[in-house]
N, C-alpha and C positions, 0 to 999 in steps of 0.2 A: 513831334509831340506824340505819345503814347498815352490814348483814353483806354481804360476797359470799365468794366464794371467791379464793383466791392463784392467779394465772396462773401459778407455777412449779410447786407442788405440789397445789394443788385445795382446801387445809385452809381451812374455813367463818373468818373471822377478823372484827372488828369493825374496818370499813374507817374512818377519819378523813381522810388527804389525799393526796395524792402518788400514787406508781405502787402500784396494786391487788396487792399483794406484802403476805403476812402477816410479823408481826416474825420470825418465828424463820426466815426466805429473807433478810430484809434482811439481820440479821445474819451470815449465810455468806456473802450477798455484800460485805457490812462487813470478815469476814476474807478474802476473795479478792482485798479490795482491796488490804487492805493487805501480801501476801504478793508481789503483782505489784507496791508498790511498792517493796517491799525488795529482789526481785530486779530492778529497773530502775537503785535506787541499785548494787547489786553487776555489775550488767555492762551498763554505759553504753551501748555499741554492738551491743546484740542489738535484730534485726528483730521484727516484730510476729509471726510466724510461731514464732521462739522464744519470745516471750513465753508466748503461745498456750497453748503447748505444755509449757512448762514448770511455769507455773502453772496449767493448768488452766481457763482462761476459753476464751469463745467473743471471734473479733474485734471481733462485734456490742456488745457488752459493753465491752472494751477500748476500741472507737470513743466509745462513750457516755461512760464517762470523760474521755474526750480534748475531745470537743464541752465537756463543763462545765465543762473547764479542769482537772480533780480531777488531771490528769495533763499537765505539760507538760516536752516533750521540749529537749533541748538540736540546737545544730545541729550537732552532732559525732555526733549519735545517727541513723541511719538509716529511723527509725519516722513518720510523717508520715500526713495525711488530706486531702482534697479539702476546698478552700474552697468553699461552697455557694455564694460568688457564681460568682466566674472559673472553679474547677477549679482554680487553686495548690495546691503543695502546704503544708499549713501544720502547724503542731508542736504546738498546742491551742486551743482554741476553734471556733469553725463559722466563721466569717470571717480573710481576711488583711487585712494594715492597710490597702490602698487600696479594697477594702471595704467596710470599715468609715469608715473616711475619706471613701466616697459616699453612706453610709446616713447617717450622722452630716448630713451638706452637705444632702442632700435633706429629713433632718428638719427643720434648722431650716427649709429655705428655705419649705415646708411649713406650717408653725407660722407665718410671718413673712409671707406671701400674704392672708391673711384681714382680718389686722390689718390693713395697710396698705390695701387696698381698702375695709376701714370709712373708712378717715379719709377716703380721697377720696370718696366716699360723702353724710360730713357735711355737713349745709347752713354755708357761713360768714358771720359771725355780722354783717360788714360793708355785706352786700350786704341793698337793701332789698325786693327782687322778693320775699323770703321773708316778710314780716311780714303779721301775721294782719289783716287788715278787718273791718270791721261795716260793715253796713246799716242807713240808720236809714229 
């Protein structure tokens, strides 16, 4: 069993996974979310500075939603966050599509290097320099 303490409140809680937040802080931030989403549905073109402010949250907070997608903006809305690749600005998630469209290209090609220099690698199966001798 793993106790620690909640980094918002201090209270000793029995930790299982995720961010070190006891249930009764997730919970407030459970309804914080959801109050920020209701006023995002109620006034489409308010900055993140109204958000803020209106509901109650810190930007740090606000931003974190947006990286996990839990919040994504329309492009009529004026709310946006830096793409962690280029610096774009983008409406949710950590990356914009060309981005992701290089991390995606560099994954496979990544994954697809190794395999392919096995095969050339392999002895072929034609050639007789390869087969095993005795000595008598």
């Amino acid at each position: 069993m793993d106790v620690r303490n909640c980094k918002r409140c201090g209270k000793i809680f029995n930790y299982i996974a995720g961010q070190p937040i006891c249930p009764s802080c997730k919970e407030e931030i459970e309804q914080k979310f959801q109050t920020v989403k209701d006023y995002i549905r109620d006034n489409k073109k308010a900055g993140m500075t109204d958000i803020c402010e209106a509901c109650d949250v810190t930007d740090k907070l606000l931003k974190q939603w947006i990286r996990e997608e839990r919040l994504i903006f329309g492009d009529e809305s004026p709310v946006g966050i830096d793409c962690e690749g280029c610096g774009a600005i983008i409406k949710s998630g950590r990356f914009c599509d060309k981005c992701k469209n290089d991390l995606a290209r560099d994954l496979v090609s990544a994954t697809r290097k190794p395999y392919e220099e096995k095969e050339e690698e392999s002895p072929r199966r034609g050639n007789n320099d390869n087969k095993m001798r005795f000595l008598r």
